[in-house]
C-alpha positions as CSV (number, residue, x, y, z in Angstrom):
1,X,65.6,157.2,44.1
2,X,67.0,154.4,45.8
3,X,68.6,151.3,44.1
4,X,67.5,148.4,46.2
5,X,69.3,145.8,44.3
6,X,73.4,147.5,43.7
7,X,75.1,144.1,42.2
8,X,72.9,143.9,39.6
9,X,72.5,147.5,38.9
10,X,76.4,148.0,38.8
11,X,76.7,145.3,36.0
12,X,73.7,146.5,33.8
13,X,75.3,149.8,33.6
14,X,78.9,148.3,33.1
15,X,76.7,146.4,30.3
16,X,75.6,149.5,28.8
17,X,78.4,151.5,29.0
18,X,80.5,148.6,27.0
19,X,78.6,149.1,23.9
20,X,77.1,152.8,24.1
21,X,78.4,155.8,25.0
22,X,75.3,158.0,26.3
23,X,71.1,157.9,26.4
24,X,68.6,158.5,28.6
25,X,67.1,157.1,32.0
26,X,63.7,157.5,31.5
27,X,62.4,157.7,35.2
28,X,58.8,156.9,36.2
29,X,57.7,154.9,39.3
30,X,57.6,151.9,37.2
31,X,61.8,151.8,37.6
32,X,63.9,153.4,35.0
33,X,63.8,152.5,31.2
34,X,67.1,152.8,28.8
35,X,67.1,153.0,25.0
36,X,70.5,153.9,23.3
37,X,72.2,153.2,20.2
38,X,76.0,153.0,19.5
39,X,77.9,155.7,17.2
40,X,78.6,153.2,14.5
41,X,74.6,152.4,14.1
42,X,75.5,148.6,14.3
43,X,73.5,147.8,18.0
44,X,71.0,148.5,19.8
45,X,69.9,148.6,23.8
46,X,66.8,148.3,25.4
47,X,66.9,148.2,28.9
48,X,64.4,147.6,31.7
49,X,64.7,148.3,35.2
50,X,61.7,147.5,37.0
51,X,60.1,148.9,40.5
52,X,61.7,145.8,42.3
53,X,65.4,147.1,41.3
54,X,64.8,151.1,42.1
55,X,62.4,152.9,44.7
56,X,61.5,155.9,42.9
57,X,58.3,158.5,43.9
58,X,59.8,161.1,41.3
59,X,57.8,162.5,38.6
60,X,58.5,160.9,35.2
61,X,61.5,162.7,33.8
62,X,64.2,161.8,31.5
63,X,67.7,162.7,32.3
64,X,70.7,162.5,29.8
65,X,74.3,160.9,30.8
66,X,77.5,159.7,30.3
67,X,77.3,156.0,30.5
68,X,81.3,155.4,30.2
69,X,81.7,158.2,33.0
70,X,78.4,156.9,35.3
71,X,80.1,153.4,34.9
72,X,83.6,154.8,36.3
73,X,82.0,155.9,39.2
74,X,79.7,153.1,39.9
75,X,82.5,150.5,40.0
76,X,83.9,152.1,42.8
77,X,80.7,151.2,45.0
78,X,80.8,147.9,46.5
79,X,78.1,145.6,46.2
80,X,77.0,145.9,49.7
81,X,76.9,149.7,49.8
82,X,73.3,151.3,49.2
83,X,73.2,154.0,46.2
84,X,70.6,156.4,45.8
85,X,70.2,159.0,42.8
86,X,69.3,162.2,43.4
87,X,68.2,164.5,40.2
88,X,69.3,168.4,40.4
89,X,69.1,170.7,37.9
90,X,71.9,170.1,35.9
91,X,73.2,167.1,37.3
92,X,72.7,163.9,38.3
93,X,73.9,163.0,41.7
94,X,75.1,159.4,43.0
95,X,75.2,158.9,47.1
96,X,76.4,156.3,48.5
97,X,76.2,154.8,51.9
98,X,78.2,152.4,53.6
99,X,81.5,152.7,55.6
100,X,80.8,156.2,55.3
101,X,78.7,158.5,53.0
102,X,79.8,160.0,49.5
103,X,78.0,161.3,47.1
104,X,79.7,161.8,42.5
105,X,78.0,164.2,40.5
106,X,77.7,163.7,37.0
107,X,76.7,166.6,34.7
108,X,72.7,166.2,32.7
109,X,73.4,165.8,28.6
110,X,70.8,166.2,26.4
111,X,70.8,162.8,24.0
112,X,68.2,162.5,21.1
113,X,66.2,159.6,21.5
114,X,66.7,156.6,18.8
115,X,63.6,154.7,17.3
116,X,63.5,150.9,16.1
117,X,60.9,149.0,16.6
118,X,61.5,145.0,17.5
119,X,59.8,142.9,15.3
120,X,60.0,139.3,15.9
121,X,57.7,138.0,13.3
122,X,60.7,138.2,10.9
123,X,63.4,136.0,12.1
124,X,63.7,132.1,11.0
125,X,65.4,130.7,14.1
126,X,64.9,130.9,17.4
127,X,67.4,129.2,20.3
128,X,67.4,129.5,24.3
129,X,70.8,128.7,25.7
130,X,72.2,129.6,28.9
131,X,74.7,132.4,29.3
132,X,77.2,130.8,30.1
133,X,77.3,128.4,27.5
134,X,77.0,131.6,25.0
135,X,80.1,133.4,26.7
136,X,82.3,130.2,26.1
137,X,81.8,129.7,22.7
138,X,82.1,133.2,21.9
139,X,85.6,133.5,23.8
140,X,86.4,129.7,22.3
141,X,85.8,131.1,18.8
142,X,87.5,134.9,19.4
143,X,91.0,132.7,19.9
144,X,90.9,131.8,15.9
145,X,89.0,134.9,14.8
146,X,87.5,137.9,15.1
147,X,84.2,137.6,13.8
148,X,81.2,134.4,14.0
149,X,79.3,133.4,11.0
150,X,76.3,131.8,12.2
151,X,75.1,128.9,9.3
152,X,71.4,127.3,8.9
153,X,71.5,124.4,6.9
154,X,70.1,120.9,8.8
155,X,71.1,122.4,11.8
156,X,72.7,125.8,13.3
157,X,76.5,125.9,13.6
158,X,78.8,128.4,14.5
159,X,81.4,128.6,12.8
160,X,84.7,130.8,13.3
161,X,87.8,130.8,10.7
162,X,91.1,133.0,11.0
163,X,94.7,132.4,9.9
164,X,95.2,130.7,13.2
165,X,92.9,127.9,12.8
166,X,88.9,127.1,12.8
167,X,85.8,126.2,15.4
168,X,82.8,125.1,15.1
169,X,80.2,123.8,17.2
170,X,76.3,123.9,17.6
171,X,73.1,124.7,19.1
172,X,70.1,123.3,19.7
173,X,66.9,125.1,17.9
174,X,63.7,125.6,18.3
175,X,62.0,124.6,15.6
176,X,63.3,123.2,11.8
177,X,66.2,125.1,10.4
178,X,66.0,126.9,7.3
179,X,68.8,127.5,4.9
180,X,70.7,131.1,5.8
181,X,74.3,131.9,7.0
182,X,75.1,135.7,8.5
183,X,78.8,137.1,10.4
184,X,79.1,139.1,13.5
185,X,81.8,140.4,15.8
186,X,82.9,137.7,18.2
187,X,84.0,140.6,20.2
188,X,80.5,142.4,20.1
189,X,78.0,139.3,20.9
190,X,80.5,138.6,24.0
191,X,80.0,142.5,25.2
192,X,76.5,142.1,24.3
193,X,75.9,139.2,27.0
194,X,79.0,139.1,29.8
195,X,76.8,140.3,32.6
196,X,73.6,138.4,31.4
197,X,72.3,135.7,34.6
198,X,70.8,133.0,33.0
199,X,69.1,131.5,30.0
200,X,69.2,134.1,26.8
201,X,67.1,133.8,24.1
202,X,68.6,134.4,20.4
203,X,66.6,135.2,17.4
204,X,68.3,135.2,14.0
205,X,67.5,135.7,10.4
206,X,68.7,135.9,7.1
207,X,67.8,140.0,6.7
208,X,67.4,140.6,9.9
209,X,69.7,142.3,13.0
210,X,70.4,139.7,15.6
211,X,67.9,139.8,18.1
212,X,69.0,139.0,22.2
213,X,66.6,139.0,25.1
214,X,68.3,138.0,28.5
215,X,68.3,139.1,32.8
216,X,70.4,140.9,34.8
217,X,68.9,139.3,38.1
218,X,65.7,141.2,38.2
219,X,66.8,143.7,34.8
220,X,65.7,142.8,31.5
221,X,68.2,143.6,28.8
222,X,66.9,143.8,24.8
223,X,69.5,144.0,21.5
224,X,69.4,143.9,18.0
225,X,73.4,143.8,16.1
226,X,73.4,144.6,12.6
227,X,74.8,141.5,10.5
228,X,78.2,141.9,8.6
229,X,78.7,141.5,5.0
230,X,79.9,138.3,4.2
Protein backbone atom coordinates (compact mmCIF):
# COMPACT_ATOMS: atom_id res chain seq x y z
CA UNK A 1 0.00 0.00 0.00
CA UNK A 2 1.76 2.92 -1.15
CA UNK A 3 1.40 6.43 0.31
CA UNK A 4 1.68 8.75 -2.69
CA UNK A 5 1.34 11.88 -0.78
CA UNK A 6 4.12 11.41 2.67
CA UNK A 7 3.88 15.35 3.95
CA UNK A 8 0.51 15.23 4.39
CA UNK A 9 0.25 11.74 5.58
CA UNK A 10 3.04 12.38 8.28
CA UNK A 11 1.02 15.32 9.78
CA UNK A 12 -2.57 13.58 9.75
CA UNK A 13 -1.10 10.87 11.85
CA UNK A 14 0.95 13.39 14.08
CA UNK A 15 -2.79 14.90 14.23
CA UNK A 16 -4.22 11.76 15.42
CA UNK A 17 -1.77 10.60 17.61
CA UNK A 18 -1.97 14.16 19.63
CA UNK A 19 -5.47 13.57 20.71
CA UNK A 20 -5.93 9.57 20.58
CA UNK A 21 -4.03 6.95 21.60
CA UNK A 22 -5.07 3.89 19.26
CA UNK A 23 -7.98 2.82 16.47
CA UNK A 24 -8.26 1.34 13.48
CA UNK A 25 -7.19 1.86 9.71
CA UNK A 26 -10.00 0.63 7.95
CA UNK A 27 -8.32 -0.30 4.52
CA UNK A 28 -10.35 -0.69 1.22
CA UNK A 29 -9.29 0.68 -2.14
CA UNK A 30 -11.19 3.66 -1.56
CA UNK A 31 -7.87 4.86 0.88
CA UNK A 32 -7.95 4.21 4.46
CA UNK A 33 -10.72 5.45 6.98
CA UNK A 34 -9.96 6.36 10.81
CA UNK A 35 -12.48 6.57 13.63
CA UNK A 36 -11.10 6.82 17.30
CA UNK A 37 -12.01 8.29 20.46
CA UNK A 38 -9.77 9.58 23.30
CA UNK A 39 -9.71 7.81 26.85
CA UNK A 40 -11.30 10.69 28.59
CA UNK A 41 -14.60 10.43 26.17
CA UNK A 42 -14.27 14.25 25.53
CA UNK A 43 -13.21 14.06 21.42
CA UNK A 44 -13.77 12.46 18.65
CA UNK A 45 -11.85 11.65 15.11
CA UNK A 46 -12.98 10.92 11.89
CA UNK A 47 -10.56 10.69 9.43
CA UNK A 48 -10.55 10.24 5.65
CA UNK A 49 -7.83 9.32 3.47
CA UNK A 50 -8.90 8.99 0.09
CA UNK A 51 -7.46 6.89 -3.11
CA UNK A 52 -5.54 10.11 -4.20
CA UNK A 53 -3.32 9.92 -0.78
CA UNK A 54 -2.75 5.85 -0.68
CA UNK A 55 -2.51 3.23 -3.63
CA UNK A 56 -3.94 0.27 -2.07
CA UNK A 57 -5.24 -3.15 -4.16
CA UNK A 58 -5.65 -4.93 -0.62
CA UNK A 59 -8.75 -6.58 0.38
CA UNK A 60 -10.80 -4.47 2.88
CA UNK A 61 -9.27 -5.16 6.26
CA UNK A 62 -9.06 -3.29 9.47
CA UNK A 63 -5.90 -3.34 11.32
CA UNK A 64 -5.42 -2.06 14.98
CA UNK A 65 -2.34 0.35 16.07
CA UNK A 66 -0.54 2.36 18.23
CA UNK A 67 -1.00 5.80 16.94
CA UNK A 68 1.58 7.49 19.54
CA UNK A 69 4.19 4.63 18.59
CA UNK A 70 3.18 4.72 14.45
CA UNK A 71 3.68 8.64 14.85
CA UNK A 72 7.32 8.05 16.47
CA UNK A 73 8.37 6.23 13.64
CA UNK A 74 6.80 8.25 10.96
CA UNK A 75 8.51 11.47 11.95
CA UNK A 76 11.63 10.00 11.18
CA UNK A 77 10.71 9.79 7.39
CA UNK A 78 11.47 12.80 5.46
CA UNK A 79 8.91 14.25 3.37
CA UNK A 80 10.62 13.26 0.16
CA UNK A 81 11.07 9.58 1.05
CA UNK A 82 8.32 7.18 -0.37
CA UNK A 83 6.52 4.92 2.47
CA UNK A 84 4.61 1.92 1.77
CA UNK A 85 2.58 -0.26 4.33
CA UNK A 86 2.74 -3.68 4.16
CA UNK A 87 0.06 -5.79 6.37
CA UNK A 88 1.53 -9.28 7.93
CA UNK A 89 -0.08 -11.26 10.30
CA UNK A 90 0.50 -9.72 13.35
CA UNK A 91 2.04 -6.62 12.34
CA UNK A 92 1.97 -3.84 10.46
CA UNK A 93 5.00 -3.05 8.55
CA UNK A 94 6.37 0.57 7.37
CA UNK A 95 9.11 0.63 4.38
CA UNK A 96 10.63 3.33 3.46
CA UNK A 97 12.64 4.28 0.43
CA UNK A 98 14.92 6.96 -0.09
CA UNK A 99 18.66 7.38 0.60
CA UNK A 100 18.43 3.81 1.33
CA UNK A 101 15.65 1.29 2.20
CA UNK A 102 14.20 0.54 5.85
CA UNK A 103 11.53 -0.86 6.79
CA UNK A 104 9.67 -0.42 11.36
CA UNK A 105 7.36 -2.92 12.29
CA UNK A 106 4.66 -2.14 14.52
CA UNK A 107 2.79 -4.91 16.36
CA UNK A 108 -1.54 -5.43 15.14
CA UNK A 109 -3.84 -4.32 18.42
CA UNK A 110 -7.15 -5.18 18.49
CA UNK A 111 -9.27 -1.72 19.38
CA UNK A 112 -13.15 -1.77 19.67
CA UNK A 113 -14.67 0.38 17.32
CA UNK A 114 -16.54 3.69 18.79
CA UNK A 115 -20.07 4.85 17.41
CA UNK A 116 -21.44 8.55 17.26
CA UNK A 117 -23.20 9.69 14.70
CA UNK A 118 -22.67 13.55 13.40
CA UNK A 119 -25.59 15.31 13.37
CA UNK A 120 -25.54 18.79 12.06
CA UNK A 121 -29.10 19.70 12.10
CA UNK A 122 -28.55 20.53 15.92
CA UNK A 123 -26.05 23.24 16.10
CA UNK A 124 -27.12 27.16 16.11
CA UNK A 125 -23.88 28.62 14.55
CA UNK A 126 -21.99 28.00 11.93
CA UNK A 127 -18.44 29.87 10.90
CA UNK A 128 -15.71 29.22 8.11
CA UNK A 129 -12.32 30.75 9.04
CA UNK A 130 -9.10 29.85 7.88
CA UNK A 131 -6.64 27.79 9.89
CA UNK A 132 -4.52 29.99 10.50
CA UNK A 133 -6.50 32.60 11.84
CA UNK A 134 -8.04 29.73 14.29
CA UNK A 135 -4.45 28.66 15.52
CA UNK A 136 -3.57 32.40 16.49
CA UNK A 137 -6.34 33.07 18.52
CA UNK A 138 -6.22 29.89 20.23
CA UNK A 139 -2.41 30.34 21.16
CA UNK A 140 -3.33 34.39 21.76
CA UNK A 141 -5.98 33.23 24.26
CA UNK A 142 -3.84 29.97 25.92
CA UNK A 143 -1.28 33.04 27.22
CA UNK A 144 -4.19 34.29 29.80
CA UNK A 145 -5.92 30.90 30.22
CA UNK A 146 -6.42 27.67 29.83
CA UNK A 147 -9.66 27.14 28.59
CA UNK A 148 -12.10 29.44 25.64
CA UNK A 149 -15.66 30.20 26.42
CA UNK A 150 -17.17 30.81 23.17
CA UNK A 151 -20.41 33.51 23.79
CA UNK A 152 -23.60 34.12 21.24
CA UNK A 153 -25.18 37.18 22.01
CA UNK A 154 -25.32 39.93 18.78
CA UNK A 155 -22.40 38.42 17.66
CA UNK A 156 -19.81 35.38 18.47
CA UNK A 157 -16.86 36.33 20.76
CA UNK A 158 -14.26 34.38 22.19
CA UNK A 159 -13.52 35.12 25.15
CA UNK A 160 -10.48 33.84 27.45
CA UNK A 161 -10.04 34.99 31.29
CA UNK A 162 -7.20 33.77 33.73
CA UNK A 163 -5.42 35.44 36.76
CA UNK A 164 -3.03 36.77 34.21
CA UNK A 165 -5.30 38.91 32.28
CA UNK A 166 -8.32 38.56 29.57
CA UNK A 167 -8.89 38.37 25.39
CA UNK A 168 -11.38 38.60 23.48
CA UNK A 169 -11.95 38.88 19.94
CA UNK A 170 -14.49 37.74 17.17
CA UNK A 171 -15.75 35.91 14.27
CA UNK A 172 -17.61 36.38 11.56
CA UNK A 173 -20.97 33.94 11.29
CA UNK A 174 -22.89 32.62 9.08
CA UNK A 175 -26.07 33.42 9.69
CA UNK A 176 -27.91 35.54 12.92
CA UNK A 177 -26.62 34.63 16.27
CA UNK A 178 -28.62 33.20 18.85
CA UNK A 179 -28.12 33.67 22.51
CA UNK A 180 -25.74 30.59 24.07
CA UNK A 181 -22.20 30.66 25.65
CA UNK A 182 -20.15 27.09 26.12
CA UNK A 183 -16.01 26.60 27.43
CA UNK A 184 -13.40 24.44 25.98
CA UNK A 185 -9.69 23.62 26.30
CA UNK A 186 -7.61 26.23 24.56
CA UNK A 187 -5.11 23.57 24.57
CA UNK A 188 -7.47 20.87 22.98
CA UNK A 189 -9.11 23.11 19.98
CA UNK A 190 -5.26 24.12 19.08
CA UNK A 191 -4.34 20.12 18.96
CA UNK A 192 -7.51 19.58 17.22
CA UNK A 193 -6.54 21.95 14.16
CA UNK A 194 -2.31 22.51 14.08
CA UNK A 195 -1.84 20.49 10.95
CA UNK A 196 -5.24 21.63 9.30
CA UNK A 197 -4.33 23.44 5.44
CA UNK A 198 -6.85 25.77 4.91
CA UNK A 199 -10.31 27.08 5.65
CA UNK A 200 -12.07 25.03 8.71
CA UNK A 201 -15.44 25.04 9.23
CA UNK A 202 -16.89 25.26 13.02
CA UNK A 203 -20.25 24.34 14.12
CA UNK A 204 -21.38 25.13 17.67
CA UNK A 205 -24.30 24.84 19.90
CA UNK A 206 -25.69 25.34 23.11
CA UNK A 207 -26.06 21.24 23.85
CA UNK A 208 -24.06 20.17 21.53
CA UNK A 209 -20.15 18.85 21.18
CA UNK A 210 -18.15 21.28 19.07
CA UNK A 211 -18.24 20.21 15.63
CA UNK A 212 -14.81 20.74 13.19
CA UNK A 213 -14.52 19.79 9.52
CA UNK A 214 -11.09 20.87 7.93
CA UNK A 215 -8.05 19.31 5.10
CA UNK A 216 -4.95 18.00 5.47
CA UNK A 217 -3.94 18.75 1.69
CA UNK A 218 -6.01 16.01 0.10
CA UNK A 219 -7.22 14.32 3.94
CA UNK A 220 -10.31 15.20 5.36
CA UNK A 221 -10.28 15.48 9.13
CA UNK A 222 -13.89 15.40 11.25
CA UNK A 223 -14.25 16.22 15.32
CA UNK A 224 -16.70 16.70 17.73
CA UNK A 225 -15.17 18.08 21.67
CA UNK A 226 -17.41 17.70 24.43
CA UNK A 227 -18.24 21.29 26.03
CA UNK A 228 -16.99 21.98 29.69
CA UNK A 229 -19.18 22.93 32.48
CA UNK A 230 -19.26 26.41 33.03
Amino acid sequence: MLIKDTENFKKAIDQLATIVEEGNLHISVSGIHVIALDKTNIVFLKVLFPDSVIENSLEPIAVGLNFQEFNRIIAKVGNDESINLIIHETEIELKTEGNYSRSYFLPIIEVKNPSIDFKLDKYQISIAEKSSVLRDIFRSAATVATTVTFKAAERLDIIAEGIQGRFITNVVTEKEVSPFSVRYSTLQLYNLIKNASNEITVKLGNNSPLYGKYKIGEISVEFMLAHMLI
